[in-house]
C-alpha positions as a Markdown table, in Angstrom:
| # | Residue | x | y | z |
|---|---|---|---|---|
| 1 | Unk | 58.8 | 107.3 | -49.8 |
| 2 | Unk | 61.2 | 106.3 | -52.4 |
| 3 | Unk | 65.3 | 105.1 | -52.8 |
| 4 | Unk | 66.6 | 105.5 | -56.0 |
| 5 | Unk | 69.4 | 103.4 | -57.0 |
| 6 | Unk | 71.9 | 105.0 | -59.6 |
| 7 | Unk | 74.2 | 102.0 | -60.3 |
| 8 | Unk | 70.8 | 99.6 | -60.7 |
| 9 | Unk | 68.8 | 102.3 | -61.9 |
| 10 | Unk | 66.2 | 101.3 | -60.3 |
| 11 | Unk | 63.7 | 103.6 | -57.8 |
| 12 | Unk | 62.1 | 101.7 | -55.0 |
| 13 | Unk | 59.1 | 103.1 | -54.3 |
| 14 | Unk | 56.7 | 102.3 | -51.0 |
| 15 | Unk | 53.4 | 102.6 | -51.8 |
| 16 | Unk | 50.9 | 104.9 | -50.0 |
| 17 | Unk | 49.6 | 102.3 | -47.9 |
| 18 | Unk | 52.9 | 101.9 | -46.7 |
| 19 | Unk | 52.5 | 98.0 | -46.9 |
| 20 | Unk | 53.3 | 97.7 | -50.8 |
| 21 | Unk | 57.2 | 98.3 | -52.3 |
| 22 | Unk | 57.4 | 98.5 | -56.2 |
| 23 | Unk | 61.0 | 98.4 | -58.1 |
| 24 | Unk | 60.6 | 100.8 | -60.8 |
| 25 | Unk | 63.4 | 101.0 | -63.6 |
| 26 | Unk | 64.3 | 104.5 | -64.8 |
| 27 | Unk | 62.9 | 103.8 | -68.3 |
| 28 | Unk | 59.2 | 103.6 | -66.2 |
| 29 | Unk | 59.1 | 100.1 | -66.5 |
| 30 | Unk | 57.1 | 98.8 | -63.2 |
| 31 | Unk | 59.6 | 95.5 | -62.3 |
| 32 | Unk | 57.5 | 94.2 | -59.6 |
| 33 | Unk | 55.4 | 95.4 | -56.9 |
| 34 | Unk | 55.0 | 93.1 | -53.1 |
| 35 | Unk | 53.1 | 93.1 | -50.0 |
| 36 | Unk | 56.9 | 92.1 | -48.1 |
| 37 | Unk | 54.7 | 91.7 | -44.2 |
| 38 | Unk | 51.7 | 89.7 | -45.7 |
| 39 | Unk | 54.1 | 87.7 | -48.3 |
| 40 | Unk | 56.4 | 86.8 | -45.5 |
| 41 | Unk | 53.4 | 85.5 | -43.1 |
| 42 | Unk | 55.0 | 87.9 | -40.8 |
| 43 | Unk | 52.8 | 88.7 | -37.0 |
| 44 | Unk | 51.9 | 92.3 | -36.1 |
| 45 | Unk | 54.7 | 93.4 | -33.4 |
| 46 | Unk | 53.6 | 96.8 | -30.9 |
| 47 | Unk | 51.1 | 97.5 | -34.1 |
| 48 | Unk | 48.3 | 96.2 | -36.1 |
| 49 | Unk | 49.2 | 97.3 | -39.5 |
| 50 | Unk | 52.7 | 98.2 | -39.5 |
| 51 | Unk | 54.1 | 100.4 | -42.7 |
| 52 | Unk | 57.3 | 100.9 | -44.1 |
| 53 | Unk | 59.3 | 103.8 | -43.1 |
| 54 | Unk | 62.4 | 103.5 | -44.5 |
| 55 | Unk | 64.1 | 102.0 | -47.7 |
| 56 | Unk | 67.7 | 102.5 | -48.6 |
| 57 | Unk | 71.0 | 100.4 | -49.0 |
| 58 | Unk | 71.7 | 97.5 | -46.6 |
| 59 | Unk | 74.1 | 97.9 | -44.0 |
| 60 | Unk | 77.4 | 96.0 | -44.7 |
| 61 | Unk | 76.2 | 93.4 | -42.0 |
| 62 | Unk | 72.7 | 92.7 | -43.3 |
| 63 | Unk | 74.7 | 91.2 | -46.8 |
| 64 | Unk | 77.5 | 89.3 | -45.4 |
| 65 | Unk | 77.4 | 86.2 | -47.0 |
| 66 | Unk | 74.3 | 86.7 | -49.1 |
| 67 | Unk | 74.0 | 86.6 | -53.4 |
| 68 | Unk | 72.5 | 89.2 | -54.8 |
| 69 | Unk | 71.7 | 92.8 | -54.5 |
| 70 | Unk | 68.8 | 93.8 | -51.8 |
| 71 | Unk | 67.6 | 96.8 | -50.7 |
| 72 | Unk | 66.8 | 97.3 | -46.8 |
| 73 | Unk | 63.3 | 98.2 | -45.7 |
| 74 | Unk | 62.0 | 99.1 | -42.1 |
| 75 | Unk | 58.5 | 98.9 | -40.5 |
| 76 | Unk | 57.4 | 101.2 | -38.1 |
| 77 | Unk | 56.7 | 98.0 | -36.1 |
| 78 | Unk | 60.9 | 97.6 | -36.1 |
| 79 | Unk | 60.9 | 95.0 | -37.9 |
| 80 | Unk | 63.0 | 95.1 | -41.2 |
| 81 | Unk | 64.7 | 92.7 | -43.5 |
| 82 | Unk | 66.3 | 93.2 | -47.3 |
| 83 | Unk | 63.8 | 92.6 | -50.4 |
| 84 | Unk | 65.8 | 91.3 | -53.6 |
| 85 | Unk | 66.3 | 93.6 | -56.0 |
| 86 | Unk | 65.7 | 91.1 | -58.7 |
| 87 | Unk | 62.8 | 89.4 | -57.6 |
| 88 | Unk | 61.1 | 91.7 | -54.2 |
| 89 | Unk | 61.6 | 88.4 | -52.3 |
| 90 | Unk | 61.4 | 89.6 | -48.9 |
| 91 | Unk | 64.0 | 88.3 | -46.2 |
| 92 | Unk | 62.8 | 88.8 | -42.1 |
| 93 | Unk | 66.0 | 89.8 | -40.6 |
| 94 | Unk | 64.6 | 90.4 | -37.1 |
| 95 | Unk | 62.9 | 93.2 | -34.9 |
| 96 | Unk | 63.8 | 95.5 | -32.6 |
């Protein structure tokens, strides 16, 4: 599963363990790759090993107020937050 991002030009790319995102630059320069669940400290929720299933732009609600540019990312679990472009910092924004 992959987002590309035309403005950054940058393709986010989960990994196919589903648990690892990596920022890739157009050029094919790997940025950085993270573990955002394990990183985070984050607990299972409905699921042992929950996996990313979905990366794309933030919703206008998940940025207010925030510096930066992030991309969103779900887990399967329902739990999701925004990684930083810049740095794959992962932010918890909640669960479902």
């Amino acid at each position: 599963m992959a987002y590309a991002d035309k403005t950054l030009q940058v393709v986010f790319y989960a990994e196919t363990d589903g648990r690892h995102i990596s920022a890739i630059a157009f050029g094919g320069k790997v940025l950085w790759a993270r573990s955002p669940f394990v990183e985070a400290k984050l607990k299972p929720y409905r699921m042992a090993e929950p996996r990313i299933v979905r990366i794309g732009p933030p919703l206008p609600w998940m940025i207010k107020g925030a510096k930066g540019s992030f991309v969103a990312i779900a887990f399967e679990s329902t739990q999701f937050g925004l990684v930083d472009v810049k740095s794959g910092d992962f932010v918890f924004l909640g669960q479902d």
